[in-house]
C-alpha positions in Angstrom: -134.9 -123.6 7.4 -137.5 -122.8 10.1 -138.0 -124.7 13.4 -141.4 -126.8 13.5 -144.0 -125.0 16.2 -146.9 -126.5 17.5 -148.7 -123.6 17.1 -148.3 -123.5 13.4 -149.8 -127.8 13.0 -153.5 -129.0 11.8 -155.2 -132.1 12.6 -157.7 -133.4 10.0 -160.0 -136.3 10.8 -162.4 -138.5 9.2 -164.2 -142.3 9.7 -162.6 -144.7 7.9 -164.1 -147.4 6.2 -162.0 -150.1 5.7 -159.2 -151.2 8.3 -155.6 -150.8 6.5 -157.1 -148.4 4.0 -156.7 -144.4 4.8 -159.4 -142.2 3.7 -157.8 -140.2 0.4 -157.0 -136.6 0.4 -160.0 -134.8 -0.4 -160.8 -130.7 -0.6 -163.7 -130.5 2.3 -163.5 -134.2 3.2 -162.0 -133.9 6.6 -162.5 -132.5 9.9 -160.4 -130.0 11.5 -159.6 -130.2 15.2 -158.6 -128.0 17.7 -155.7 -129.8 20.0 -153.9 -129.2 22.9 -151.5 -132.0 22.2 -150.9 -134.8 19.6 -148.7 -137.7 21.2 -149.7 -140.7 19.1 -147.0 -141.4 17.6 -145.7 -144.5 15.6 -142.8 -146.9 17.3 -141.4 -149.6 15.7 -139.2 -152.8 17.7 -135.0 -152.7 17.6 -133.0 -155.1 18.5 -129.8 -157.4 17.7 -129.7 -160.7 16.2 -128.8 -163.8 18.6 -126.9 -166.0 16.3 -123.5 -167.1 17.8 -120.6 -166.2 15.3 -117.5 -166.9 17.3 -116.9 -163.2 18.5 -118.0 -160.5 20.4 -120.0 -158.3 18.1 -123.4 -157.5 18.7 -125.7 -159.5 16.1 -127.1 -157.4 12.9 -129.7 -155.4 14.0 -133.6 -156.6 13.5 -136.6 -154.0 12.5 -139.2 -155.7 14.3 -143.3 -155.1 14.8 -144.4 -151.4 13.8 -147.0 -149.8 16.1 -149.6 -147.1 16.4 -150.5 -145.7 19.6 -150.9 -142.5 22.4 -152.8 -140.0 23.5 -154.1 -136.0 22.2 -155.9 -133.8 24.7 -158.7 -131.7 23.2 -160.7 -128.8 24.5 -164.2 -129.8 25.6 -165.4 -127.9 22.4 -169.0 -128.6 22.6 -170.2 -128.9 19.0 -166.1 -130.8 18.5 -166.4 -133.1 21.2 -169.3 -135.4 19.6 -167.0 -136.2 16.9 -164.6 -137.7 19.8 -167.5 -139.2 21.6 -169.0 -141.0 18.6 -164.9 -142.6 17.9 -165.6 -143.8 21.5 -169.4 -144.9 21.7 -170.3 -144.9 18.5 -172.6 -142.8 16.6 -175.4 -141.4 18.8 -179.3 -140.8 18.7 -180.5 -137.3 17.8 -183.1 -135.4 18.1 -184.4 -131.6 17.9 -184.3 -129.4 14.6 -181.6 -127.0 16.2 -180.4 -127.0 19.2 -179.9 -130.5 18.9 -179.9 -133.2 21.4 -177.1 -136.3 20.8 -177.6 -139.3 23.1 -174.6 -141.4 23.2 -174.5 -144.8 25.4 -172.2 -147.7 25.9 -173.3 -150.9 23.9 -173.7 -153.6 25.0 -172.5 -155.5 21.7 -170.3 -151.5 20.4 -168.7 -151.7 16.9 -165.5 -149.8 16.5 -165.5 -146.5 14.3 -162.7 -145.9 12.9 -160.7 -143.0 11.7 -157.8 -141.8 9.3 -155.8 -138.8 10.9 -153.7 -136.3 8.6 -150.7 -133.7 10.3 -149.7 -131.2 8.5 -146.8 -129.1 9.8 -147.3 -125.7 8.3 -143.7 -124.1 8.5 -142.1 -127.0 6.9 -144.8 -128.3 4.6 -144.3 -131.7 5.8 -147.7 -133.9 6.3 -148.0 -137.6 7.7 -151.2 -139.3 7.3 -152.8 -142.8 10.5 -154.8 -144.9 9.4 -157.3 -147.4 11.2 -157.3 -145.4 13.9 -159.7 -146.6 16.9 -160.0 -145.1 20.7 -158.9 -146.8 23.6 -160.0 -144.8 26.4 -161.7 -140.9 27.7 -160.5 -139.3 30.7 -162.0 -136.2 31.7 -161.9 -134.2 35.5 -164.3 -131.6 36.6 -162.8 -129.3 39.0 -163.3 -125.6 39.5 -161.2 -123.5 38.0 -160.5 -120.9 35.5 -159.2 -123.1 32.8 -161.4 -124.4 29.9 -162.3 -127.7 30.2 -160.1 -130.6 28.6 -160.5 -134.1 27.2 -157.8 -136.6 27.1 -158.5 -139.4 24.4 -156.4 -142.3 24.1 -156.0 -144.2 20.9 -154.2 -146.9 18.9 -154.0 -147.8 15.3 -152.4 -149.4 12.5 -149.7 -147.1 10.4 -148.5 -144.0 10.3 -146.3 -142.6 6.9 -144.8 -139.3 5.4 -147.5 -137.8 2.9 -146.8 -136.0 -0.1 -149.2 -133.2 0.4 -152.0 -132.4 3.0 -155.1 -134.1 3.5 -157.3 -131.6 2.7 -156.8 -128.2 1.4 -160.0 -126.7 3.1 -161.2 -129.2 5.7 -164.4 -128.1 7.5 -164.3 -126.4 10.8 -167.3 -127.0 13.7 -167.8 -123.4 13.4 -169.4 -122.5 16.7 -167.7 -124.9 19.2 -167.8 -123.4 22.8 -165.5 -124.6 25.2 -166.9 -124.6 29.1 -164.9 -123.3 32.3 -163.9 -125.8 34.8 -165.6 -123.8 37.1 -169.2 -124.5 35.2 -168.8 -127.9 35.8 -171.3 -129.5 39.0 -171.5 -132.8 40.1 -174.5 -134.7 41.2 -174.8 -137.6 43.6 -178.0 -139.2 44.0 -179.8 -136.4 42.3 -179.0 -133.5 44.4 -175.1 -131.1 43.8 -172.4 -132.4 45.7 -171.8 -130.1 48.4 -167.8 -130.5 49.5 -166.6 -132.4 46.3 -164.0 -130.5 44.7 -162.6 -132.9 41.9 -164.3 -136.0 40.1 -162.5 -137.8 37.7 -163.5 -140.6 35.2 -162.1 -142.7 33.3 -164.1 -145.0 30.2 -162.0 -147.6 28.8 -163.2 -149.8 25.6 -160.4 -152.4 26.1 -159.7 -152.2 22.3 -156.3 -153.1 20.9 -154.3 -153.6 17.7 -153.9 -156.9 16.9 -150.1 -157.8 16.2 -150.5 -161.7 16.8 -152.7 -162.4 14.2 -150.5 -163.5 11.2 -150.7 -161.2 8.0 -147.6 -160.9 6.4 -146.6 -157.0 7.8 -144.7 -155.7 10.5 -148.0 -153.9 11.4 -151.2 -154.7 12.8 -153.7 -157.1 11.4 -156.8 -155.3 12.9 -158.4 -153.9 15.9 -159.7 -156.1 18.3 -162.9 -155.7 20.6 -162.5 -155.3 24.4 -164.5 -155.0 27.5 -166.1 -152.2 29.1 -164.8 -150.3 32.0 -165.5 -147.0 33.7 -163.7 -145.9 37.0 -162.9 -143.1 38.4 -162.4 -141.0 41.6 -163.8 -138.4 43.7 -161.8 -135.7 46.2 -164.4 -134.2 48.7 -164.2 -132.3 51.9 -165.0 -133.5 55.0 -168.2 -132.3 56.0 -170.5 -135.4 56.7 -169.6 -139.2 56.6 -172.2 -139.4 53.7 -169.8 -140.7 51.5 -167.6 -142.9 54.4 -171.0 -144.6 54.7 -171.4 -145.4 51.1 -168.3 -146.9 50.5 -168.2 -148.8 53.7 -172.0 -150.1 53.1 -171.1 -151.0 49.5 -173.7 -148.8 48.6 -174.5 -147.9 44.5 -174.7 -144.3 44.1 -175.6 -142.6 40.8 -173.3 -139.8 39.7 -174.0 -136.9 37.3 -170.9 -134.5 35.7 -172.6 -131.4 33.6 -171.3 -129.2 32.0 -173.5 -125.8 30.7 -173.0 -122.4 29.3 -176.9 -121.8 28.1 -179.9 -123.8 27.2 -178.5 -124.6 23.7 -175.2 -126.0 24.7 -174.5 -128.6 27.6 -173.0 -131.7 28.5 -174.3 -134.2 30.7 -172.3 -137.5 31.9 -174.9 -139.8 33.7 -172.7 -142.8 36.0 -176.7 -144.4 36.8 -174.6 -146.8 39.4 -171.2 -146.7 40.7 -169.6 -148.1 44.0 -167.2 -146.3 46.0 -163.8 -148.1 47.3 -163.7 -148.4 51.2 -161.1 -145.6 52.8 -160.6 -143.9 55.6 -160.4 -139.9 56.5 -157.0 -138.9 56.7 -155.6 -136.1 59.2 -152.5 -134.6 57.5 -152.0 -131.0 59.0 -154.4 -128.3 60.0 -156.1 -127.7 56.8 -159.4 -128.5 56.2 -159.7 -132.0 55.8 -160.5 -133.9 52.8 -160.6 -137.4 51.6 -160.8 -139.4 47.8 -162.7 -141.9 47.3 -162.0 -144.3 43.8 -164.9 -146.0 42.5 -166.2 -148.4 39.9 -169.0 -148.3 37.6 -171.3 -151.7 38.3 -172.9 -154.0 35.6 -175.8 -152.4 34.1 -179.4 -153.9 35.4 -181.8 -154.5 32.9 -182.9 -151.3 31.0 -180.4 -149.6 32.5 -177.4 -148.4 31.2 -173.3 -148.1 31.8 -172.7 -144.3 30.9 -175.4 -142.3 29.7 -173.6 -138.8 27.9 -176.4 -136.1 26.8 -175.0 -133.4 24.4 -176.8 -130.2 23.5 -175.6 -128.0 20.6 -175.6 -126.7 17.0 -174.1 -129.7 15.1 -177.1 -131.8 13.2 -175.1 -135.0 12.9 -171.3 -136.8 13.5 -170.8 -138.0 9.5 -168.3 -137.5 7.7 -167.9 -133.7 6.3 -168.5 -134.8 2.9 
């Protein structure tokens, strides 16, 4: 019998409609995905019975709440990644008859998308199906390098089981999907590139989570429960002026900008519109050249304004379903 590779698995996607209720199998009905990793994964409680019985035996052993939860990392694709984005903020506003422009924001009042996922391990013909799938989180860094950019998505959920057979038989592929180089990645403060910045890292949490008190009968979860907002982050620049000393001393808002771009018809463009850096100091630790990171936190949207503003640019017309 053959040895499972992760080069040889397939991740299938598609919005769900109904929480507790997976999508069915479906020729064409479901996204494929290119992954890096695939770590959510199903858990389920253990442990021994209390009840005194006038020994020393451990109590019978107790199956207790079954849970849904973990994170994939996924190239920045950039026709791919809207389908992520949308699982996050919801579907976006489009415009443009090709290349298209996808306008995605944080709501104030966000519904939750939801999706089923289907696994299908090639070598042993051996497929599980999630359902009620929701994210959790995005964290993304821009650094230069030589490495295509990646995505890390965190997510949480309901069930996972063993399915008979795959998904989908011939799931639909974002055909053109380029993936940008860290080093095409700039960062924007204010307006005008970040000279001396050499990482910036964000992090846009939804707060969402499965919800295991609520009383419905199961071992699993009853539903997925709303959260709060929040976007945070980090910056590692070096030390060239005290521009950025002064701003988190000050208190000052700054507006930050992450892009992404490999031609006029495909880009990415995160928009922070106000953020406040955490007060530190500028460390001396050798004879390098001296740098310093600064955390930072996004502030309450004024009026009009908004949290996160992400501005994608490609070949995809829309973020349905494939069929």
């Amino acid at each position: 019998m053959p040895n499972a590779r992760g080069d040889r698995a397939k991740l299938f996607s598609r919005r769900q409609t109904t929480f507790g209720t997976a999508e069915s199998a479906g020729a064409g009905a479901f996204y494929t995905l290119p992954f890096y990793s695939y770590n959510v994964t199903p858990s389920g409680e253990l442990s021994n019975d209390e009840a005194i019985r006038g020994d020393s035996f451990p109590g019978d052993a107790v199956h207790g709440l079954r849970n849904l939860a973990g994170a994939l990392v996924v190239p920045m694709g950039l026709d791919s990644i809207g389908w992520w984005l949308a699982q996050l903020l919801g579907l976006p506003t489009t415009t443009g008859t090709g290349p298209y422009t996808h306008a995605f924001v944080a709501a104030a009042n966000p519904g939750i998308l939801l999706a089923t996922h289907g696994i299908t391990h090639n070598d042993l013909s051996t497929h599980f199906t999630q359902d009620s799938l929701a994210a959790q989180s995005i964290e993304i860094t821009g650094a230069k390098n030589g490495q295509r950019q990646r995505v890390t998505l965190n997510m949480v959920g309901r069930e996972e089981i063993k399915a008979g057979t795959t998904l989908d038989t011939s799931p639909v592929a974002f055909a053109d999907d380029p993936v940008p180089v860290g080093f095409q990645g700039l960062l924007s403060i204010d307006g005008s590139e970040a000279a001396g910045v050499t990482q910036a890292n964000l992090t846009l949490a939804t707060g969402r989570e499965a919800d295991q008190e609520a009383m419905n009968g199961l071992a699993t979860a009853s539903d997925i429960q709303p959260g709060m907002w929040d976007l945070s982050g980090s910056l590692t620049a070096r030390f060239r002026d005290t521009g950025l000393y002064d701003a988190a001393s000050a208190g000052t808002a700054i507006a930050l900008s992450l892009a992404w771009q490999i031609s006029a018809n495909y880009s990415l463009t995160i928009a922070l519109p106000s953020v406040t850096l955490e007060r530190t100091g500028i460390p001396i630790e050798g004879r390098d050249v001296i740098s310093s990171s600064f955390n930072w936190r996004a502030n309450r949207p004024a009026t009009g304004d908004e949290l996160i503003e992400v501005t994608l640019i490609n070949a995809t017309s829309d973020y349905a379903n494939a069929s």
